[in-house]
Steps between C-alpha positions, in 0.01 A plus 500: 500500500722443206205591257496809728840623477519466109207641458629816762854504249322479210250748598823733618702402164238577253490838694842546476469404142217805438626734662853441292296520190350788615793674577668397139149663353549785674836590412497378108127760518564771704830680386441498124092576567660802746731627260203472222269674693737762633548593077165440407387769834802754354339493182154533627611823693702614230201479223291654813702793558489568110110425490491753778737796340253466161205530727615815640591603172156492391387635820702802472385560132130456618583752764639738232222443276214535748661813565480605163166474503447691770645794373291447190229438714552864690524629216197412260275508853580809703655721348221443217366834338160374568367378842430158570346381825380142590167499692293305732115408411403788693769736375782471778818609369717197458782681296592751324769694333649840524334620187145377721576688779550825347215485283281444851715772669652230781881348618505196367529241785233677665225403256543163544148380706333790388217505296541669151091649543632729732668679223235482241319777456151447599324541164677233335468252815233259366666498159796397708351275709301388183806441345674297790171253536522427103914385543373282762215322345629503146875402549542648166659905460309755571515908526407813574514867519484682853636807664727469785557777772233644683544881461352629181778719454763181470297250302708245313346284228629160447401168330508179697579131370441216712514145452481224788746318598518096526500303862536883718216614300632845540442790227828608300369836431700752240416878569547758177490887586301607209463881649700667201262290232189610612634897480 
């Protein structure tokens, strides 16, 4: 039983022992690591907060210059003096500008899902539709003459560009009144 009880103390001292060194660990560790980590998280906010303020920065100036563009943008597109549309494969009106719609006689934003062959004069339909095929198959710029209106009394002559467009594979299509030339 002797053997017993030592072994019991010694068991209960060399706890006693542990946890004391564990406790002296523990205090020699935990205040200075605390008081390192509580700088080293200050500064980590701090240099946050800045990274956070330049970010915006540049977020606000992208803003600003996206904006600029826009207006650019607005400018060189529709308020154009020559009408530019972007089509479908089967001549659906994707887009156009001002100068577009009052060539074809129309409000703007109700063109849009239209088709342009409804205001092509019916003689120059299958040069048109000529036209639209080759911009299609070619991907390279093609163009044409045709007359748009369908009274004979309010003809309007214009030239068409159109070149296809990559992955929507629309046609970007620039529209030239040429009436006044051909006089």
């Amino acid at each position: 039983m002797n053997s017993v009880n030592q072994e019991v103390t010694n068991a209960r001292s060399l706890r006693q022992k542990a946890e004391e060194l564990l406790k002296e660990k523990k205090d020699k560790r935990e205040l200075p690591v605390f008081e390192i980590d509580e700088k080293k998280l200050l500064h980590e906010l701090q240099v946050h907060k800045i990274e956070l303020e330049m970010q915006n920065e540049e977020l606000r100036e992208a803003v600003e210059l996206a904006e600029t563009a826009l207006r650019k943008y607005t400018m060189l597109y529709d308020l154009a003096p020559m009408g530019y549309l972007t089509l479908g494969h089967d001549g659906t009106i994707c887009e156009l500008n001002f100068t577009a719609a009052d060539m074809l006689g129309e409000r703007r934003f109700s063109m849009v899902n239209n088709n342009i062959k409804l205001f092509i004069n019916n003689d120059s339909l299958s040069v048109f539709n000529n036209f639209l095929d080759k911009v299609f198959k070619s991907r390279s710029k093609e163009s044409c003459q045709v007359k748009l209106g369908q009274d004979n009394n309010h003809l309007t002559r214009v030239f068409m560009e159109g070149v296809l467009t990559g992955e929507d594979r629309r046609c970007l299509l620039s529209v030239v009144d040429i009436s006044k030339l051909k006089k």
